[in-house]
FIKOLZA-1660 file (N, C-alpha, C; in steps of 0.1 Angstrom, whole numbers, plus 5000, padded with zeros to 4 digits):
% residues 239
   i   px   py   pz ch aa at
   1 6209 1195 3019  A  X  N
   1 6220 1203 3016  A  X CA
   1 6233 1198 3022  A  X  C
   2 6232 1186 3025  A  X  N
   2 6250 1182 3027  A  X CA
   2 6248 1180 3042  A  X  C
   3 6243 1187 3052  A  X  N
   3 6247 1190 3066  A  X CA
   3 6242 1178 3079  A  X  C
   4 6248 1178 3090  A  X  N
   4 6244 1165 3094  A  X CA
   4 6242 1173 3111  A  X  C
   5 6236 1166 3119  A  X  N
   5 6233 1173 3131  A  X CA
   5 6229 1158 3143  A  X  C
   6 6234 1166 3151  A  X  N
   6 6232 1155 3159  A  X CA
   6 6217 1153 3163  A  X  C
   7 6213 1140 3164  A  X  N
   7 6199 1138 3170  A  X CA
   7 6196 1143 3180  A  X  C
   8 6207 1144 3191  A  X  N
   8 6200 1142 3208  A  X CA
   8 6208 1160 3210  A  X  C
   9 6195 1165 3212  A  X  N
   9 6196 1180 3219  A  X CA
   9 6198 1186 3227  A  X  C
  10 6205 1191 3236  A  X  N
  10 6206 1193 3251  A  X CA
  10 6198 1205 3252  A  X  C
  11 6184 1202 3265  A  X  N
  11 6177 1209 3267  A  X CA
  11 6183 1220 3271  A  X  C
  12 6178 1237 3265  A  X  N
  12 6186 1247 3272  A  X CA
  12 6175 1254 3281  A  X  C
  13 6178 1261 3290  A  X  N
  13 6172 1273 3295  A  X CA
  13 6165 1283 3290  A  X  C
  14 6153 1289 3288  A  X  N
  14 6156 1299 3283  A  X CA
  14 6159 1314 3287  A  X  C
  15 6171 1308 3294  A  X  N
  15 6178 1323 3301  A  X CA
  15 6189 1319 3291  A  X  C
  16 6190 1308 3283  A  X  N
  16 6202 1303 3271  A  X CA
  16 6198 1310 3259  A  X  C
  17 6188 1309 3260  A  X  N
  17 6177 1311 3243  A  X CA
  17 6182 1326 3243  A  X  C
  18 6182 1331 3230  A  X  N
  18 6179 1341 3220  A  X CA
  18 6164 1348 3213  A  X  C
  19 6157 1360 3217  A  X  N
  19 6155 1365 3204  A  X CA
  19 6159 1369 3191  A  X  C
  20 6151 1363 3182  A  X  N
  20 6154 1369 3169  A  X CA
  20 6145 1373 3165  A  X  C
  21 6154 1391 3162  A  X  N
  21 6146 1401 3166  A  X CA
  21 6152 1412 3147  A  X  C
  22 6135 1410 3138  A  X  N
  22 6141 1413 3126  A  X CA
  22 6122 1421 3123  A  X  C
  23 6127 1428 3109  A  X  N
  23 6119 1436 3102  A  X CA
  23 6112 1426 3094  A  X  C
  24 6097 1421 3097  A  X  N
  24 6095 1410 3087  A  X CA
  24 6081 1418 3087  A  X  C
  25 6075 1410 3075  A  X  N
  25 6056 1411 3072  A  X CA
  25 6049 1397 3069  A  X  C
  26 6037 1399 3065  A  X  N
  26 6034 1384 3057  A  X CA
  26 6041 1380 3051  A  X  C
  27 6049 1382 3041  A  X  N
  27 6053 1379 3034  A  X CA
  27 6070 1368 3031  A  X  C
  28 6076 1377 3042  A  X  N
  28 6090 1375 3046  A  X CA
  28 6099 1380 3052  A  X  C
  29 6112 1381 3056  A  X  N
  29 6121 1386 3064  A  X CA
  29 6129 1395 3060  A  X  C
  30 6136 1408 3064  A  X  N
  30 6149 1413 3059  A  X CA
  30 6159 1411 3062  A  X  C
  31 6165 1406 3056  A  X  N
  31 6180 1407 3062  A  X CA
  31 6186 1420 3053  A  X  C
  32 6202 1418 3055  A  X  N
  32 6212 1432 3051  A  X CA
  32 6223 1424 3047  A  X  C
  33 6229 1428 3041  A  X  N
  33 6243 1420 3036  A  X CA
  33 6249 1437 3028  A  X  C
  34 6266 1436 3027  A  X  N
  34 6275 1444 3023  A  X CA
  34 6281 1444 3014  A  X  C
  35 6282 1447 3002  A  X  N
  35 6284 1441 2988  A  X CA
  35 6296 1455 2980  A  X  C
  36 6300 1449 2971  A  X  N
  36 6309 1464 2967  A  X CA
  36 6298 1468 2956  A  X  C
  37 6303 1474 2948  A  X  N
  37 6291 1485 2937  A  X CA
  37 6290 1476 2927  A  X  C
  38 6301 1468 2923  A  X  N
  38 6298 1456 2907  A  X CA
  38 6286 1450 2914  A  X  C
  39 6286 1442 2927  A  X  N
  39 6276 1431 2931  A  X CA
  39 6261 1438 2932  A  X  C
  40 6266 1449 2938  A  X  N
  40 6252 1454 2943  A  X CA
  40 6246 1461 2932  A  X  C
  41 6252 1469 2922  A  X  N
  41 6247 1475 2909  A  X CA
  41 6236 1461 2900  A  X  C
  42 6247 1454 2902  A  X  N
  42 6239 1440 2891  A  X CA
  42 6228 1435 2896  A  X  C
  43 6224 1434 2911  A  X  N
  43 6214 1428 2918  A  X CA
  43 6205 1435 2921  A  X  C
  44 6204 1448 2923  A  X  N
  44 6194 1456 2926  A  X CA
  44 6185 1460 2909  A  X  C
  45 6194 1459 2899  A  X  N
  45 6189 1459 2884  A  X CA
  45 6181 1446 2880  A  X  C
  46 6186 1437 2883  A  X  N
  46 6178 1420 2878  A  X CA
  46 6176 1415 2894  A  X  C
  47 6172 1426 2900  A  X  N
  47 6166 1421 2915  A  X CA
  47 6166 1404 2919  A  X  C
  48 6176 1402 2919  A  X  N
  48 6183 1387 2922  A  X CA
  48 6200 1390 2921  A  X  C
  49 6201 1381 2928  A  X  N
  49 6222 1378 2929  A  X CA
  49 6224 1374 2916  A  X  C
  50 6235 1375 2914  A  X  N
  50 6244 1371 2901  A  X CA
  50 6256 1376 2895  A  X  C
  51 6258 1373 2880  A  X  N
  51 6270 1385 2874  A  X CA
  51 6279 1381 2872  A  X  C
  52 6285 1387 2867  A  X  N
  52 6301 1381 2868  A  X CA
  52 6310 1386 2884  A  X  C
  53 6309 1393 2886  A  X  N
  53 6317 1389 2902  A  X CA
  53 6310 1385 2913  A  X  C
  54 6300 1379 2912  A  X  N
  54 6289 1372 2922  A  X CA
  54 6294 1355 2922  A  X  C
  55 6296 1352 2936  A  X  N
  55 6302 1338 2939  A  X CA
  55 6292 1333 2948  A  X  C
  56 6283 1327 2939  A  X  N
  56 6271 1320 2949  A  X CA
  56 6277 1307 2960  A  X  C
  57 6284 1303 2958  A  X  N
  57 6290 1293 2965  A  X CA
  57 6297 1296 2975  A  X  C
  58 6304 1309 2982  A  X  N
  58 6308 1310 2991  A  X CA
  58 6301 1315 3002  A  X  C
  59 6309 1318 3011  A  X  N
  59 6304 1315 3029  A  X CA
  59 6299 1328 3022  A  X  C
  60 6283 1329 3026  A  X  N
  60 6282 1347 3027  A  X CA
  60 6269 1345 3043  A  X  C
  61 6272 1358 3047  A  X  N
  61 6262 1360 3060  A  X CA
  61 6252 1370 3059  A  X  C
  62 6245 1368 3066  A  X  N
  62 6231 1379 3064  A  X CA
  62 6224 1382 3081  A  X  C
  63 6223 1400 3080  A  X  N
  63 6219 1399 3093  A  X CA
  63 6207 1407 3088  A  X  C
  64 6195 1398 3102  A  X  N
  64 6183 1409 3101  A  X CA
  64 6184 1422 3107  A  X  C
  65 6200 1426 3115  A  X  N
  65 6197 1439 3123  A  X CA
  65 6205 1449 3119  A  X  C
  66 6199 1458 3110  A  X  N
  66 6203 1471 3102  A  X CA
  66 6218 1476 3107  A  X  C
  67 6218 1478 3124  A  X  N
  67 6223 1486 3134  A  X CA
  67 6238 1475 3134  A  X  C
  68 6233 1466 3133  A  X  N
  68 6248 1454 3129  A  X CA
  68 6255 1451 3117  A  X  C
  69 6248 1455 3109  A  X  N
  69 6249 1454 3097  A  X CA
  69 6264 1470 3095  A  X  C
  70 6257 1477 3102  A  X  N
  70 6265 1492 3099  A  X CA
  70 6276 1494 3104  A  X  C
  71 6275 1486 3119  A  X  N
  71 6287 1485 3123  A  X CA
  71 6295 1478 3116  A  X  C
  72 6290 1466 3118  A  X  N
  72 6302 1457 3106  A  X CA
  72 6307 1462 3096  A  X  C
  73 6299 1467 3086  A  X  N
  73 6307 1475 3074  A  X CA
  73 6309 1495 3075  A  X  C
  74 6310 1497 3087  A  X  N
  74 6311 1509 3088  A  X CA
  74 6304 1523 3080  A  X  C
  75 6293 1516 3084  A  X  N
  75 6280 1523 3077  A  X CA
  75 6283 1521 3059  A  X  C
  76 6290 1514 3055  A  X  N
  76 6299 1512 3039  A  X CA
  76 6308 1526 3031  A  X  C
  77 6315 1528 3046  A  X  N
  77 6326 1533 3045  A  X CA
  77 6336 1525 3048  A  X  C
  78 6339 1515 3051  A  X  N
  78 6351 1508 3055  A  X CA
  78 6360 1500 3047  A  X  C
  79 6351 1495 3031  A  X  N
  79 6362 1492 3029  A  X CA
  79 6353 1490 3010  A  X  C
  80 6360 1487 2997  A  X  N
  80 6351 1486 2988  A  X CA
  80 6344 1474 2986  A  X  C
  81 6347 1464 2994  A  X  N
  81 6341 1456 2989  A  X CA
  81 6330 1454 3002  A  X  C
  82 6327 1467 3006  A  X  N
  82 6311 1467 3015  A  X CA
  82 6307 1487 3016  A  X  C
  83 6309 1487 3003  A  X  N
  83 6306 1500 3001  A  X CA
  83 6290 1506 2999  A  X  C
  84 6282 1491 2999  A  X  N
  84 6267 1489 2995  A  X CA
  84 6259 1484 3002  A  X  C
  85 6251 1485 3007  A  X  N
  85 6243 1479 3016  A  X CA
  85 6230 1476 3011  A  X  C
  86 6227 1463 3012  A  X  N
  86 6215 1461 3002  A  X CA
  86 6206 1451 3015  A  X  C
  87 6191 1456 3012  A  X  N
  87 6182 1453 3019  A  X CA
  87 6172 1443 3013  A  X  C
  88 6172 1426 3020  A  X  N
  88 6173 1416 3008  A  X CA
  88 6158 1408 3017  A  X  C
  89 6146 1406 3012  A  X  N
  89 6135 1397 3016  A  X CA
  89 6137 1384 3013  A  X  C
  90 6133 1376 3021  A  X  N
  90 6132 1364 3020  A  X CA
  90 6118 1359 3026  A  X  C
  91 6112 1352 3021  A  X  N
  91 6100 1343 3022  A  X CA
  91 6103 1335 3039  A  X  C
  92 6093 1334 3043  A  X  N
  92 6095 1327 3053  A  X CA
  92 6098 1313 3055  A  X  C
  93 6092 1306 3045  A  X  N
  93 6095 1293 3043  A  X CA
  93 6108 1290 3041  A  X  C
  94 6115 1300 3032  A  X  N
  94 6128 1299 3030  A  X CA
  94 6141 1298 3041  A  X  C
  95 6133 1315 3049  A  X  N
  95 6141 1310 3063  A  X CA
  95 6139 1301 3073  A  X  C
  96 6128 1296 3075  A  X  N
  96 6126 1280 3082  A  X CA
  96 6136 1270 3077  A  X  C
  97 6134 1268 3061  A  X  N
  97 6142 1261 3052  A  X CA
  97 6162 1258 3059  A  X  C
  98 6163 1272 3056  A  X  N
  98 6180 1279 3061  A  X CA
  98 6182 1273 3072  A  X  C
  99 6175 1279 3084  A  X  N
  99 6173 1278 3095  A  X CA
  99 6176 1260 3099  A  X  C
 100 6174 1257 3092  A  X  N
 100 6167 1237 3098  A  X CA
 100 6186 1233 3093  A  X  C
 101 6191 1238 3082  A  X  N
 101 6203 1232 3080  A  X CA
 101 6215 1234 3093  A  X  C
 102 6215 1251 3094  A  X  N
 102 6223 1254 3106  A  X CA
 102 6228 1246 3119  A  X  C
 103 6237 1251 3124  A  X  N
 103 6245 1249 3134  A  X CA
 103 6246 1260 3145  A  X  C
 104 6249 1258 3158  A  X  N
 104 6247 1273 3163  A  X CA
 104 6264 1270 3163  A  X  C
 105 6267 1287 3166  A  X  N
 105 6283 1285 3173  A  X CA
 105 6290 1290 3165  A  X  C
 106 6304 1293 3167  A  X  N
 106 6319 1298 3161  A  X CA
 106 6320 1281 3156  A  X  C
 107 6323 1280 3144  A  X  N
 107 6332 1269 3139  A  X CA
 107 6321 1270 3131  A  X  C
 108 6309 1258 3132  A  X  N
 108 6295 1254 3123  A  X CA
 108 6301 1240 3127  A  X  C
 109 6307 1234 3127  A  X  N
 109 6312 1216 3128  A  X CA
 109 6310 1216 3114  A  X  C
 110 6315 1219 3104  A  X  N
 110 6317 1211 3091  A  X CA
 110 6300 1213 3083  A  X  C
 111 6291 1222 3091  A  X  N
 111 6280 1221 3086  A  X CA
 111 6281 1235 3072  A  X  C
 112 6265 1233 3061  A  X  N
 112 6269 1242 3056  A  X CA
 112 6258 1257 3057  A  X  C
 113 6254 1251 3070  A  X  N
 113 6251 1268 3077  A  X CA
 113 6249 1266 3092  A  X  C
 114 6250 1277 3097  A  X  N
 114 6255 1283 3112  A  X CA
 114 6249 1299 3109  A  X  C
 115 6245 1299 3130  A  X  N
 115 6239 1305 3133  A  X CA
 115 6251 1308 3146  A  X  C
 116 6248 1324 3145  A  X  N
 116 6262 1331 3154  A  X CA
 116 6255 1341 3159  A  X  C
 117 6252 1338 3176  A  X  N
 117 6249 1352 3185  A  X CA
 117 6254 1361 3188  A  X  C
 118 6255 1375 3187  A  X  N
 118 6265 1384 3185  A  X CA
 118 6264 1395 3196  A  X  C
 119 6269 1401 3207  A  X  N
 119 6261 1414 3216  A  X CA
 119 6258 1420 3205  A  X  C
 120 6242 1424 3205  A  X  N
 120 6232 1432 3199  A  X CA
 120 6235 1448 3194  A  X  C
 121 6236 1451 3186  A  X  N
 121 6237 1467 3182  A  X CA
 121 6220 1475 3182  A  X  C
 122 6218 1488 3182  A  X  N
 122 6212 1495 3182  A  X CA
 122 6212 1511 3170  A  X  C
 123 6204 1518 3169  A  X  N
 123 6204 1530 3159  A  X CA
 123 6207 1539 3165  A  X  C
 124 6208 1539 3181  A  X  N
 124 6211 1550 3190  A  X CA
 124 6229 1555 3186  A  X  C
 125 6235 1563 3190  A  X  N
 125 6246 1561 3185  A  X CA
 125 6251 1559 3200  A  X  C
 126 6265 1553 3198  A  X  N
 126 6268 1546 3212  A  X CA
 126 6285 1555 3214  A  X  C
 127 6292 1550 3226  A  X  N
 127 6304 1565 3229  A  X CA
 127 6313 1562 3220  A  X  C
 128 6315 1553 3208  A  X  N
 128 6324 1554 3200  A  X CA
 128 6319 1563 3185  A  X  C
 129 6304 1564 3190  A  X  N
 129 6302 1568 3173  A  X CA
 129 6297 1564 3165  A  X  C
 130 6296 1547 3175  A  X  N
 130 6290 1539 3164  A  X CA
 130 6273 1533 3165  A  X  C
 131 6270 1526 3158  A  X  N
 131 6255 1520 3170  A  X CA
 131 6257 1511 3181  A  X  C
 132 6249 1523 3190  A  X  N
 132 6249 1518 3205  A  X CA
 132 6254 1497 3208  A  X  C
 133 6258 1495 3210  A  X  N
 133 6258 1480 3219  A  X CA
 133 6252 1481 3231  A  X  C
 134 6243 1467 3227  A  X  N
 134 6236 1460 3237  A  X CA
 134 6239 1446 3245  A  X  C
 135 6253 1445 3256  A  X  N
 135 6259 1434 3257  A  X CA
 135 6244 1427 3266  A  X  C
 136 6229 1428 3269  A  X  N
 136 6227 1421 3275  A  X CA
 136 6216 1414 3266  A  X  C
 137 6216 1415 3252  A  X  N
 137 6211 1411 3245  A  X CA
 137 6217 1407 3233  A  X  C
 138 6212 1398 3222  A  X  N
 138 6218 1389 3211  A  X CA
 138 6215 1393 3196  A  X  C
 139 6227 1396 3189  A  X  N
 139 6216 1391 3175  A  X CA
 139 6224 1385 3165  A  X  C
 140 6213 1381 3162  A  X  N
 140 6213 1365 3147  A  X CA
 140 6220 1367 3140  A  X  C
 141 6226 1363 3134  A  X  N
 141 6237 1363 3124  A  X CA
 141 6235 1347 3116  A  X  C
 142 6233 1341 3103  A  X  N
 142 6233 1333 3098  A  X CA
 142 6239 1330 3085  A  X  C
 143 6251 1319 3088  A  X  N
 143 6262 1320 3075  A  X CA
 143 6261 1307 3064  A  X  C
 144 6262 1309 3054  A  X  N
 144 6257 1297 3043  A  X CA
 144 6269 1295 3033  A  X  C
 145 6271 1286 3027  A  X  N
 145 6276 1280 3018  A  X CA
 145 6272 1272 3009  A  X  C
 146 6279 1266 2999  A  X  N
 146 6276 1257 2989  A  X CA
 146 6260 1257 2986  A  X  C
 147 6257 1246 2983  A  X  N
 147 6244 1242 2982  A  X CA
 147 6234 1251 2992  A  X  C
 148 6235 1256 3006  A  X  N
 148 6222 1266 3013  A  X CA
 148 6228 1281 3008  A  X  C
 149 6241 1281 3005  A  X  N
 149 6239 1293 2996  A  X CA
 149 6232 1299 2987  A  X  C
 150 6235 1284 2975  A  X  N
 150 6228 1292 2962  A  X CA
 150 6212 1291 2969  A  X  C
 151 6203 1283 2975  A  X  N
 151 6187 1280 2978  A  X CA
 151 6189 1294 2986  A  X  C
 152 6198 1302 2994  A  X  N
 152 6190 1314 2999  A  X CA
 152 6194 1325 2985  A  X  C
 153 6203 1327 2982  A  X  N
 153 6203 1335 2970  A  X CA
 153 6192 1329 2955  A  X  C
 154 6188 1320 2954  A  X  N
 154 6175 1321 2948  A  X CA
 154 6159 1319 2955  A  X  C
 155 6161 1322 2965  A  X  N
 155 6149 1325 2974  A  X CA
 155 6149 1341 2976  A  X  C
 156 6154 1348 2974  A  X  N
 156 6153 1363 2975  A  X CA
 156 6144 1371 2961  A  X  C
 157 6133 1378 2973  A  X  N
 157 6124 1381 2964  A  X CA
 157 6121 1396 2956  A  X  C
 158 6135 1404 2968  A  X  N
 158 6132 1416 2966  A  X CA
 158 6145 1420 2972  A  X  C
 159 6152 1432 2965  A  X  N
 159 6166 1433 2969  A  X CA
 159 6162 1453 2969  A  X  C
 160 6168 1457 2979  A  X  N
 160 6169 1473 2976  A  X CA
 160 6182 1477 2985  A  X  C
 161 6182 1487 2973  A  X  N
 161 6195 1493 2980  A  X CA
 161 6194 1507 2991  A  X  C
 162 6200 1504 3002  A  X  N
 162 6194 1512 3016  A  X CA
 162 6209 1520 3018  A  X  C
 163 6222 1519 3012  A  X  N
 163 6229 1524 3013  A  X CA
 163 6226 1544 3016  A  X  C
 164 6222 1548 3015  A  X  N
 164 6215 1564 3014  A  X CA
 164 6211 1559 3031  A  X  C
 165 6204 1554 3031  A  X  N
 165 6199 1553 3046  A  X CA
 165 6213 1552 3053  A  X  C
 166 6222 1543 3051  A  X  N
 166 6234 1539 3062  A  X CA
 166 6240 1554 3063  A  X  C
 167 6239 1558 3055  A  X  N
 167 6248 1571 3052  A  X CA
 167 6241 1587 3061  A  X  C
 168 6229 1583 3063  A  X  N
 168 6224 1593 3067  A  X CA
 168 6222 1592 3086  A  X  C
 169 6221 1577 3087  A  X  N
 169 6225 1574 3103  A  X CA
 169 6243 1576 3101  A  X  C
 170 6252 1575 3099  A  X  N
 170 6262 1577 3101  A  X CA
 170 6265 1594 3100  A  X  C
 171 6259 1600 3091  A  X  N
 171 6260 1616 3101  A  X CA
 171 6253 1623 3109  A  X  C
 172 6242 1615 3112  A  X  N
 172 6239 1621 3124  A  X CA
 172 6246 1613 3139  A  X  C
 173 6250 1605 3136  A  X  N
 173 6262 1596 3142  A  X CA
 173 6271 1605 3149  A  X  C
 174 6278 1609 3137  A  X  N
 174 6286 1619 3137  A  X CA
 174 6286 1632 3143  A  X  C
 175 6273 1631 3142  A  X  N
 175 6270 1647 3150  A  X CA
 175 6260 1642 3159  A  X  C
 176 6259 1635 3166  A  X  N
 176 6256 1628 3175  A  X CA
 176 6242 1635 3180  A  X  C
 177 6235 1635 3165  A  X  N
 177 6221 1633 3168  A  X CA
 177 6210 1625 3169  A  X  C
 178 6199 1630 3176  A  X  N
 178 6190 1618 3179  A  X CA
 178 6182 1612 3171  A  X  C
 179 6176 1596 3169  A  X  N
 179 6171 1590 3161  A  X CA
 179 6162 1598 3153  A  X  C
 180 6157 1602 3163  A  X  N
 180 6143 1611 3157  A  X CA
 180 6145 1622 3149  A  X  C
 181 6158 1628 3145  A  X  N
 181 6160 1634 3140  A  X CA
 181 6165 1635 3125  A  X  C
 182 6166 1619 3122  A  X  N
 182 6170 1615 3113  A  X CA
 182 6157 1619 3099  A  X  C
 183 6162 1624 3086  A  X  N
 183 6151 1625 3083  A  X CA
 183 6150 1615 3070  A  X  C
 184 6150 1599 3074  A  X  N
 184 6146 1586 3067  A  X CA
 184 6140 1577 3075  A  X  C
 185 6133 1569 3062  A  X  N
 185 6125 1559 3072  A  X CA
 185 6131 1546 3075  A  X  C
 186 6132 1546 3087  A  X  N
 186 6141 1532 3093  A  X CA
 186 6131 1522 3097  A  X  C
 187 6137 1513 3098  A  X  N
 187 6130 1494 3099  A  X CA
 187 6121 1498 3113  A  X  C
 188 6111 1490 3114  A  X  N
 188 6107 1483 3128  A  X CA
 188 6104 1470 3127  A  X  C
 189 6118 1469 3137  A  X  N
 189 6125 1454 3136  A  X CA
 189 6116 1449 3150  A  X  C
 190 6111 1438 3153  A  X  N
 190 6107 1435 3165  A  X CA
 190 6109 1417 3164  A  X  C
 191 6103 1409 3174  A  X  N
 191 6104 1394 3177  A  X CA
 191 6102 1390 3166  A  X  C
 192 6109 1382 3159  A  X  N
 192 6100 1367 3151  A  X CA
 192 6103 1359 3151  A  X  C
 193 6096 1349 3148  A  X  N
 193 6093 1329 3156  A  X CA
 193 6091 1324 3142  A  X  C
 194 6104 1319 3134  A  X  N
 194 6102 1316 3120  A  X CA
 194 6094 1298 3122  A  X  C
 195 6093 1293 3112  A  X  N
 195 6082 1281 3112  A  X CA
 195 6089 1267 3112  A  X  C
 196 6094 1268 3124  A  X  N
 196 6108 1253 3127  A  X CA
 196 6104 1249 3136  A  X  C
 197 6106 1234 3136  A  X  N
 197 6104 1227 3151  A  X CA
 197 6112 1230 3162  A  X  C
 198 6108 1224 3174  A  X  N
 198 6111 1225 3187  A  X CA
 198 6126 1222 3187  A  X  C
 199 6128 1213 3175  A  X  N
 199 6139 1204 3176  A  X CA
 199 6151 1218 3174  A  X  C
 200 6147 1224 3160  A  X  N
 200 6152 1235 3156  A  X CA
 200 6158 1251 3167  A  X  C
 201 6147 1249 3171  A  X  N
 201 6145 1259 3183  A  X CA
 201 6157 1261 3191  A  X  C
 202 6157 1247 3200  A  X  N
 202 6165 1243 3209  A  X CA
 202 6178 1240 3199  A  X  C
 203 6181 1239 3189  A  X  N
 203 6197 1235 3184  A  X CA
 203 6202 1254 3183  A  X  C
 204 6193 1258 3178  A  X  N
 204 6195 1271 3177  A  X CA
 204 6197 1281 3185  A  X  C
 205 6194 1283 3197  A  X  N
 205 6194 1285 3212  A  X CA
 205 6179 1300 3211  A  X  C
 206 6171 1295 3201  A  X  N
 206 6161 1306 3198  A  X CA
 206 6150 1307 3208  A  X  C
 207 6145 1310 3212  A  X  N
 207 6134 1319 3222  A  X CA
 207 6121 1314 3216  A  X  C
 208 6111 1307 3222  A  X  N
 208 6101 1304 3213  A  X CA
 208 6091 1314 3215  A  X  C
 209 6093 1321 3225  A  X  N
 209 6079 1331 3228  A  X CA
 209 6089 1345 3230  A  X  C
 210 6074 1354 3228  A  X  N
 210 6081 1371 3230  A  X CA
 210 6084 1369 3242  A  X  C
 211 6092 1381 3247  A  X  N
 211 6099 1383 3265  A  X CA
 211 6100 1397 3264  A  X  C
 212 6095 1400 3273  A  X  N
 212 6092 1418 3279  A  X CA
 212 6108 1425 3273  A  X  C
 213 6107 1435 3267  A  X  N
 213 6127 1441 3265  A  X CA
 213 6128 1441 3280  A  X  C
 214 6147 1447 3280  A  X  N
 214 6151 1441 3291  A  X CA
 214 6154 1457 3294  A  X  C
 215 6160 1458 3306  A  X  N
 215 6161 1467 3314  A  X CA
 215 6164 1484 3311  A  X  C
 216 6166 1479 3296  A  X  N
 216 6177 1491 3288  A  X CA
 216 6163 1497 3282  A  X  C
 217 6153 1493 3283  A  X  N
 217 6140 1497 3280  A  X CA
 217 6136 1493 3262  A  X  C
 218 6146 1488 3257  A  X  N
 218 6141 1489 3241  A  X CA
 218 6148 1473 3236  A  X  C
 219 6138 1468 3230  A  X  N
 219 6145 1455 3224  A  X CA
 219 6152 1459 3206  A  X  C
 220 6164 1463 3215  A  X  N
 220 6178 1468 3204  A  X CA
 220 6170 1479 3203  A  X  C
 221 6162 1489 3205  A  X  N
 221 6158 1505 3200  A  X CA
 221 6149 1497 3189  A  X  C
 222 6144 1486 3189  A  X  N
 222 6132 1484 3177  A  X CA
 222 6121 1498 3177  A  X  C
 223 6113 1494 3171  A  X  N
 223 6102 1506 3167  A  X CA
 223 6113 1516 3162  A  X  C
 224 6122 1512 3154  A  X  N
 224 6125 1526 3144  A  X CA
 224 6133 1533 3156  A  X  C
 225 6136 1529 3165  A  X  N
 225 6149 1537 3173  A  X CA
 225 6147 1531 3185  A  X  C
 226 6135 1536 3197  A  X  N
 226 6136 1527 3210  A  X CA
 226 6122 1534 3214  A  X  C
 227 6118 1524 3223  A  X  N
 227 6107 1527 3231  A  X CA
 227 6098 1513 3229  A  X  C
 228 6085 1510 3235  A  X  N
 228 6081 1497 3235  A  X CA
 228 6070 1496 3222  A  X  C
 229 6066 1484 3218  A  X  N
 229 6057 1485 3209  A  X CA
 229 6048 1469 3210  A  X  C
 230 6038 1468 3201  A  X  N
 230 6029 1459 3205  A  X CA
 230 6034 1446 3197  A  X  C
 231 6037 1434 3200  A  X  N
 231 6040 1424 3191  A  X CA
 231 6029 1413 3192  A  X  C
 232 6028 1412 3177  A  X  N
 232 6017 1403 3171  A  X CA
 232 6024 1395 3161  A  X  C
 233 6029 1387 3164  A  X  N
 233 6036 1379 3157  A  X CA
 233 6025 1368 3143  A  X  C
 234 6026 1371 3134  A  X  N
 234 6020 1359 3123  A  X CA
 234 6027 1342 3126  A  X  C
 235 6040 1346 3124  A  X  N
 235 6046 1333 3122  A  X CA
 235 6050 1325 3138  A  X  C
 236 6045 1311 3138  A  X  N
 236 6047 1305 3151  A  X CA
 236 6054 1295 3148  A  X  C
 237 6063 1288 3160  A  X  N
 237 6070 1278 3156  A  X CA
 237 6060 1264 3153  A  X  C
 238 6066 1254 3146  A  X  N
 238 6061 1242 3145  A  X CA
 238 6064 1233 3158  A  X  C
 239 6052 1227 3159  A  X  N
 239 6050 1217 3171  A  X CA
 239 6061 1207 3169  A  X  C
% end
């Protein structure tokens, strides 16, 4: 895909490392992305990207964490061109694939994908209203262009539109009720270890094994809002 990385890795910590912490199965991953109504009307109909106002070549970002996703486009009230919120699988191989091109960091160095740790959101609602922030934890954000653009936009196997869901955590938001009270079914997002080398791992600043959540008791409110749950991971990294 164009992108170039340096050979020699600086070993990190893993008090450096990252979970990446998403809603996956056998099959593949979710991510979320924010679309206005032409993009997202056309792709949820021919369940693939395209169209006439679909620009496969530009920067687009994808997050696996619903709760980030909402914030950023304000549950898709914020603006029209993220009026939609579409909930997008990808194959695992695919994101190993993505994943191996990336860069970590603000900039990318000229690469044509990057990987951006973000303080973590949650479905709890937090004192502004919005989903909770979790500054002592991270989440994934991964940005693509040109050439790893179009390969993740034709690697998408299943597109649905969750916009109804964003809408329905934003008034109970609003009225600042509790997860559980919400009456839709939300993700259970927990650890995943997509199928990338060591080399990968370490450029990425990703976590190669689970780690107990941290103090706040819930990793991001996974399990569909918060509290602990059992992780059995399928996918392991490559040796």
């Amino acid at each position: 895909f164009g992108s170039s990385h340096s050979t020699s890795v600086m070993e990190r910590s893993e008090s450096e490392k990252h979970v990446f912490v998403a809603e996956w199965d056998e099959e593949g991953v979710f991510f979320y992305q924010a679309f206005n109504k032409q993009i997202a009307n056309w792709a949820v109909k021919e369940q693939r990207f395209g169209g006439p106002h679909f620009k496969p070549d530009r920067m687009t970002w994808i997050k696996p964490s619903l709760a980030w996703v909402l914030y950023r486009a304000g549950y898709g009230f914020k603006d029209a061109n993220q009026e939609r919120i579409l909930k997008i699988k990808v194959p695992h191989t695919a994101v190993a694939e993505i994943l191996s091109h990336c860069s970590c960091g603000h900039g990318g160095g000229g690469t044509v994908g990057r990987v951006q740790w973000d303080p973590a959101r949650c479905l709890l609602v937090g004192r502004a209203g919005e989903p909770a922030k979790h500054p002592e934890q991270r989440a994934i954000q991964i940005g693509m262009k040109d050439d790893l653009s179009r390969f993740y936009v034709q690697s998408a196997v299943s597109i649905e539109d969750v916009t109804s869901v964003a809408h329905c955590i934003a008034k109970a938001h609003k009225e600042a009720r509790e997860i559980g009270e919400m009456d839709v079914a939300l993700p259970m997002e927990r650890p995943y270890f997509p199928r990338c080398t060591e080399e990968v791992y370490s450029r990425l600043q990703l976590c190669q094994q689970y780690t107990a959540p941290p103090s706040c008791g819930c990793f991001v409110c996974t399990d569909s809002g918060c509290g602990e749950q059992e992780v059995s991971p399928v996918v392991q990294p490559v040796p």
